[in-house]
BANULO-848607 format. One record per residue: y, z, x of N, C-alpha, C in turn; residue in three letters. Coordinates in steps of 0.001 Angstrom, whole numbers, padded with zeros to 6 digits, always signed. Each point is the difference from the previous one (the first is absolute). Layout:
N
YZXYZXYZXAla/...
% end
This chain:
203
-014667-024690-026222+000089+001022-001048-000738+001295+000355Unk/-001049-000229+000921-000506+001231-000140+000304+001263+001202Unk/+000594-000590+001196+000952+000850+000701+001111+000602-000529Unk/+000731-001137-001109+001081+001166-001123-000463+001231-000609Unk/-001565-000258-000440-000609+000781-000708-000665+001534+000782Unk/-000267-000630+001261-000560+001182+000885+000747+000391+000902Unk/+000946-000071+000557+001215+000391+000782+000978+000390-000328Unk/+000681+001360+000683+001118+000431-000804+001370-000193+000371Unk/-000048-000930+001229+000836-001100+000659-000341-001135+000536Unk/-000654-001002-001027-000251-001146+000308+000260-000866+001632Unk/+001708+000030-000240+000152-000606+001152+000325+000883+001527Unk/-000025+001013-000091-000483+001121+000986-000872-000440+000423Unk/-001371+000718-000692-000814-000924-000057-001062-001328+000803Unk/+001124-001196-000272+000066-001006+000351+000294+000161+001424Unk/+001496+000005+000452+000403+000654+001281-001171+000456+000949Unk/-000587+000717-000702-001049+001258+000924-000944-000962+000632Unk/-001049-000965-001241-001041-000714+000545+000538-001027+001135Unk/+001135-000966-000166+000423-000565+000862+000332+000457+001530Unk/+000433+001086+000170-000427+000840+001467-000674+000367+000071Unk/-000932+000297-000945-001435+000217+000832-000446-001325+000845Unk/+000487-000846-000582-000831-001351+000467+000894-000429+000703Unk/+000843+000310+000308+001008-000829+001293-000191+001302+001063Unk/+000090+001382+000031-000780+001078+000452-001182-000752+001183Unk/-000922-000570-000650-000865-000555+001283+000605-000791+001321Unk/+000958-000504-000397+000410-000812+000830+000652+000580+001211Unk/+000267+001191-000104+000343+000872+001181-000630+000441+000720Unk/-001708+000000+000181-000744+000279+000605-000229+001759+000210Unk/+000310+000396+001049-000063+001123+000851+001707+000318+000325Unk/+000606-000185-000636+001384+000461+000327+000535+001198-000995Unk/+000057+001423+000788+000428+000803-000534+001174-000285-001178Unk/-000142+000350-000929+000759-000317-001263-000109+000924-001071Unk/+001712+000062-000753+000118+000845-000918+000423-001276-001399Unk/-000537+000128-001526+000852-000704-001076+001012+001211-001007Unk/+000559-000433-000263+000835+000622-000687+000283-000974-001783Unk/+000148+000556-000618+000071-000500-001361+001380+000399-000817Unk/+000129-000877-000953+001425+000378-000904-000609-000259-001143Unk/-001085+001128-000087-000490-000036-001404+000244+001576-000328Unk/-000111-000322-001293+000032+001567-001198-000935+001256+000725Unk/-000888+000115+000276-001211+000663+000512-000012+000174+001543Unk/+001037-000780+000669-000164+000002+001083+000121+001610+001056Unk/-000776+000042+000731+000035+001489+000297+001287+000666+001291Unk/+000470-001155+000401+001095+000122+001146+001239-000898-000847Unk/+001416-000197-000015+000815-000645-000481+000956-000062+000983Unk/+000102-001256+000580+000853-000359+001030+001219-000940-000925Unk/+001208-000621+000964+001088-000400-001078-000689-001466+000606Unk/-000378-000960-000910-000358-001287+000618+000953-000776+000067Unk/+001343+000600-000129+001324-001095+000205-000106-000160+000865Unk/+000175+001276+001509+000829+000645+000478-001078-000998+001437Unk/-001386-000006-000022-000935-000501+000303+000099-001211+000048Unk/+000467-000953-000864+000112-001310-000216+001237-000569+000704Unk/+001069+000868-000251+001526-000122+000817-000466+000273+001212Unk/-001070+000716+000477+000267+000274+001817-000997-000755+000047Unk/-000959-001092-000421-000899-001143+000076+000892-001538-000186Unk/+001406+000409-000107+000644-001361-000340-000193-000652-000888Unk/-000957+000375-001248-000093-000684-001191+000964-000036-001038Unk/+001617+000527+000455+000556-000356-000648+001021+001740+000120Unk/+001288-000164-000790+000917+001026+000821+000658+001082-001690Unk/-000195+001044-000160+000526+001112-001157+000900-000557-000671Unk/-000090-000608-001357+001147-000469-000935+000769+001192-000395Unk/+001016+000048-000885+001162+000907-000578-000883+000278-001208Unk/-001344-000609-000289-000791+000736-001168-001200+000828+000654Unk/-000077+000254+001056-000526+000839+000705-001979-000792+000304Unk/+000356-001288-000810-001329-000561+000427+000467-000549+001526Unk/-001511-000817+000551+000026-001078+000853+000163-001066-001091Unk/+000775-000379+001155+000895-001949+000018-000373-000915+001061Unk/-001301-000288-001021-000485-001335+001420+000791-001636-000177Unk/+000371-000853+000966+000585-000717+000268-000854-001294-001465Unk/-001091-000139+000083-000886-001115-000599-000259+001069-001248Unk/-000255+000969-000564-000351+000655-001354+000918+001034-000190Unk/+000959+000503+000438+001046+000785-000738-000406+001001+000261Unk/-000082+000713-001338-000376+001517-000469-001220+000148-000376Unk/-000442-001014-000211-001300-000293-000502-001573-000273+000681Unk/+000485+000901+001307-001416-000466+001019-000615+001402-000301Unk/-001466+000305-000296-000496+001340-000390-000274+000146+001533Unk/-000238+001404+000213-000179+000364+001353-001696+001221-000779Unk/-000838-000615+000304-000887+001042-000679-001244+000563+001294Unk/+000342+000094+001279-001146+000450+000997+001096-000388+001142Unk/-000554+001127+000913+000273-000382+001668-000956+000308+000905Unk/-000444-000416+001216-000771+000667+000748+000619+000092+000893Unk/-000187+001330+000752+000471+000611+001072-000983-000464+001171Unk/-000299-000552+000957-001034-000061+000795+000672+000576+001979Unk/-000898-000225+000521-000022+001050+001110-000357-001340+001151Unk/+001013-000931+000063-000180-000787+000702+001617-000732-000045Unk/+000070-000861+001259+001288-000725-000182+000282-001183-000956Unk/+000747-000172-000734+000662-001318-000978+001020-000431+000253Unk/+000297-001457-000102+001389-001468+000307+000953+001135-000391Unk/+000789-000035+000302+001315+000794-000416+000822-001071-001463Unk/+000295+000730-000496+000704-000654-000949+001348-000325-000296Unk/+001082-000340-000096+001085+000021+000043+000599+000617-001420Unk/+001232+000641+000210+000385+000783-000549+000810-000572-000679Unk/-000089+000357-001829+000706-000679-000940+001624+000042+000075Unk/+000628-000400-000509+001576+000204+000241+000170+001697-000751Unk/+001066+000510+000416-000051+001265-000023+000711-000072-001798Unk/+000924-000858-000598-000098+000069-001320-000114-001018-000241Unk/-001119-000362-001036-000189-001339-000864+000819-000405-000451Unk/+001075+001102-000841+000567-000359-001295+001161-000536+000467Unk/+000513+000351+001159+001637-000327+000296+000206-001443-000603Unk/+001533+000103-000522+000437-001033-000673-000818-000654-001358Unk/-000575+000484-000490-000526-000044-001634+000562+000553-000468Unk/+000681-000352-001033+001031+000531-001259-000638+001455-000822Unk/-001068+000445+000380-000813+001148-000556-000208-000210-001230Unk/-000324-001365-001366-000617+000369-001004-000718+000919-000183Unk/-001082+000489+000796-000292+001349-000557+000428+001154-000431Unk/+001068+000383+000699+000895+001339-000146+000592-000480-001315Unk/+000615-000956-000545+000514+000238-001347-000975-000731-001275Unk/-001331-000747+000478-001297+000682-000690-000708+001040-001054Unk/+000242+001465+001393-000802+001115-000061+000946+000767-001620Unk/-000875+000034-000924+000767+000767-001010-000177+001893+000413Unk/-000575+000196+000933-000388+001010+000316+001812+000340+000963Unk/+000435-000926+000231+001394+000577+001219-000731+000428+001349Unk/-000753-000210+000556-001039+000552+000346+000002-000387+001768Unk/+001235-000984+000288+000465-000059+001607+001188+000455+000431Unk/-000277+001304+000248+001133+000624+000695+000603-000352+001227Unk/+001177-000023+000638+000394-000667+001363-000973-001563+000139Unk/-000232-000773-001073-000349-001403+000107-001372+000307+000341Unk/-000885+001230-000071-001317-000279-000012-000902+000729-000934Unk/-001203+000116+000027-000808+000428-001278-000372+001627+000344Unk/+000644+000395-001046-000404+001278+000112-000784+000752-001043Unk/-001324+000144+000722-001142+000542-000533-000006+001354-001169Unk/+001215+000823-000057-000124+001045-000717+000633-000636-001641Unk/+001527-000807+000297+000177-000604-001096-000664-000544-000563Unk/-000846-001292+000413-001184-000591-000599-000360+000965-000634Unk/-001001+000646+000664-000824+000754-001051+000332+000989-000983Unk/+001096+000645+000210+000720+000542-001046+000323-000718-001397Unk/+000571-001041+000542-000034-001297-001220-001577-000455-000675Unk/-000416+000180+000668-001663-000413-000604-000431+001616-000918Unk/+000481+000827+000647-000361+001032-001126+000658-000218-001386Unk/+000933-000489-000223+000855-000147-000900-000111-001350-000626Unk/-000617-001014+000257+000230-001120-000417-001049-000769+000306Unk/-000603-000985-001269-001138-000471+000262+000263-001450+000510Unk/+001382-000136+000399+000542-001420-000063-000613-000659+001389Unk/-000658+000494+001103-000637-000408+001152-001400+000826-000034Unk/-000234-000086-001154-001961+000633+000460-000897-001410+000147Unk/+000325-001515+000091-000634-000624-000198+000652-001030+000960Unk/+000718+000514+000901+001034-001214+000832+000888+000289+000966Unk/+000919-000855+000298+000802+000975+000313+001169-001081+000689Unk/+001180-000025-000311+000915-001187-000840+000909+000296+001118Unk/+000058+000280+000878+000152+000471+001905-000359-000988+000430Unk/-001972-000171+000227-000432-000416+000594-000030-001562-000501Unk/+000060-000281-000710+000020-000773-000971+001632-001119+000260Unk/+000618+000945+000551+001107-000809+000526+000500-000512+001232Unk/-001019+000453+001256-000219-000856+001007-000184-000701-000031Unk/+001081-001118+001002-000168-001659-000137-000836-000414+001042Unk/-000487+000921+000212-001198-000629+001752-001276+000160-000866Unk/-000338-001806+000466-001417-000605-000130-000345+000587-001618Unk/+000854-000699-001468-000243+000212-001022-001319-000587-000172Unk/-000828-001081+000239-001071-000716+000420-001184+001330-000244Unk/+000382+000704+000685-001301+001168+001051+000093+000947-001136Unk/+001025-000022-001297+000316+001495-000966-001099+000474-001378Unk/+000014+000800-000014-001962+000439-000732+000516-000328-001171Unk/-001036-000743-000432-000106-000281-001644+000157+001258-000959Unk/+000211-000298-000984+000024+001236-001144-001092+001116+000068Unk/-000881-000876+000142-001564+000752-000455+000412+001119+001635Unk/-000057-000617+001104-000481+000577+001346+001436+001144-000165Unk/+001253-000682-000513+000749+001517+000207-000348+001362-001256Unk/-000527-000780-001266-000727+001519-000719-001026+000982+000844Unk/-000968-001319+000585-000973+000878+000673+000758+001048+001169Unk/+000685-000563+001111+000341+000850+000687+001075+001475-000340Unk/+000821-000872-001035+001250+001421-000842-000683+001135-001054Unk/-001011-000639-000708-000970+000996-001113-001154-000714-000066Unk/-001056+001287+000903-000976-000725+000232-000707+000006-001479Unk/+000330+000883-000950-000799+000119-000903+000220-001535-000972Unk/+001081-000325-000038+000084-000897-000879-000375-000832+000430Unk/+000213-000602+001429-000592-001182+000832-001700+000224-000193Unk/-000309+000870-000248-001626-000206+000079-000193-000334-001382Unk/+000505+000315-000739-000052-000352-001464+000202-001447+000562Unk/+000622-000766+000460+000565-001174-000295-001217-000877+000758Unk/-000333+000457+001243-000794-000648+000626-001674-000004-001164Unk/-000195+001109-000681-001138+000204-000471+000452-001658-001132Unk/+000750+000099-000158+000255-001224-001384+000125-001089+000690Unk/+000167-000359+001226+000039-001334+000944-001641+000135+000422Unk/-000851+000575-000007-001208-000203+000713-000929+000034-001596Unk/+000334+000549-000968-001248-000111-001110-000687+001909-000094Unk/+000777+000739+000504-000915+001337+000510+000499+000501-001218Unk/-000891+000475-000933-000178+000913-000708+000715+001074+000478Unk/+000848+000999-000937+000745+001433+000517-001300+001116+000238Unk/-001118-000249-000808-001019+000894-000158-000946-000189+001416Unk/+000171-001151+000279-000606+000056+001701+000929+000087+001077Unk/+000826+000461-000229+000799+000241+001276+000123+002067+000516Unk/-000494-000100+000961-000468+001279+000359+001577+000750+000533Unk/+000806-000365+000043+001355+000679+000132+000872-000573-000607Unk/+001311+001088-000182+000829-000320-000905+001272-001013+000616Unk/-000381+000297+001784+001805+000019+000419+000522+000941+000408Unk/+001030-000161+000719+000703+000975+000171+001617-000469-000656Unk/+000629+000932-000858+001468-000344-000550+000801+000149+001258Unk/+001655+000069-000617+001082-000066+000864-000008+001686+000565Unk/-000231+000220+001136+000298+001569+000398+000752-000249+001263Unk/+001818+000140-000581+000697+000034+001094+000094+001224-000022Unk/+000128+000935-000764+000788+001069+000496-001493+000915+000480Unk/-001186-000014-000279-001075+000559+000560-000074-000639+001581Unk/+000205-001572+000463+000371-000413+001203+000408+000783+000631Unk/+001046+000285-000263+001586+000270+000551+000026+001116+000607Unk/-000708+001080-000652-000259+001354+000500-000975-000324+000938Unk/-001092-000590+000323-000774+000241+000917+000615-001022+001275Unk/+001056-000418-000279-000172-001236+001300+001487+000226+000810Unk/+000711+000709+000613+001141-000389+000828+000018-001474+000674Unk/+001087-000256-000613+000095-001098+000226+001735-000461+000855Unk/+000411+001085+000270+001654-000050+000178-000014-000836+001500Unk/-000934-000267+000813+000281-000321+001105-000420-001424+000058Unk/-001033-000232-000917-000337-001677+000113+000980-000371-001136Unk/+001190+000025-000540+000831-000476-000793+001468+000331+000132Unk/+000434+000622+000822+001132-000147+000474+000236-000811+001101Unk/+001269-000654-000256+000576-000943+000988+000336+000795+001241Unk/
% end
């Protein structure tokens, strides 16, 4: 409760201390981390990173599609280091081939053009409609590794952080009056302007 209370991304956050402490284990090896948090001061695409690490190959919803968790593997840090690593093998170049695409007729947004996700519709639809501020009925329709798919609570937190912190404050006992931030709400279209995104989302 009391990291909800003093952090203004809990599981950021979280993320952070855990490389610090796996961080030692590299000794003396020139090294860069990188983060996929809110605050983060560099923003790399951690798909794009994960696909050329073989952890899995660009779905038609513009996430990674890992073989064992779907859509559903968070990618939240990388380190760059200045030394040689195992080579990895390279994911199949499309996951999705031959899946019937539940997602595409899903998305109430219309929102996969030429069979993939296109980032401007989405969010256009999110300006207009509160019907995905808390979800998102796309993702929700991938049949890879339903097992691995975020509970209710974990998709409020990640779709509106504000309400998810509300929710988490009522799963932990935290008073609203001790919680030192509010959240952050749904800001696609404040996103949207700061982030080009046309090249990590086209097929």
């Amino acid at each position: 409760p009391r990291h909800l209370a003093d952090e203004e991304h809990p599981l950021d956050a979280f993320v952070c201390r855990k490389v610090e402490s796996a961080d030692a284990a590299l000794g003396p090896v020139p090294r860069r981390w990188f983060f996929a948090a809110a605050n983060a001061s560099v923003h790399v695409d951690f798909r794009l990173l994960a696909d050329l690490a073989g952890l899995g190959g660009r779905s038609r919803l513009g996430l990674l599609l890992n073989p064992e968790f779907g859509v559903w593997l968070g990618l939240r840090a990388a380190c760059f280091v200045a030394a040689p690593v195992p080579f990895s093998a390279a994911a199949v170049a499309d996951p999705c081939a031959g899946c019937p695409a539940p997602c595409i007729d899903a998305c109430p947004g219309e929102a996969f053009l030429a069979g993939h996700w296109n980032v401007d519709r989405c969010s256009a639809f999110h300006a207009v409609s509160p019907r995905c501020a808390s979800s998102c009925d796309a993702r929700r329709a991938c049949p890879v590794a339903p097992h691995a798919r975020y509970g209710d609570d974990e998709f409020l937190y990640h779709y509106d952080r504000a309400q998810g912190r509300a929710r988490l404050r009522a799963l932990v006992g935290l008073p609203e009056a001790e919680d030192s931030y509010e959240g952050v709400g749904p800001h696609w279209q404040t996103w949207r302007r700061k982030v080009d995104v046309r090249r990590s989302t086209e097929p």
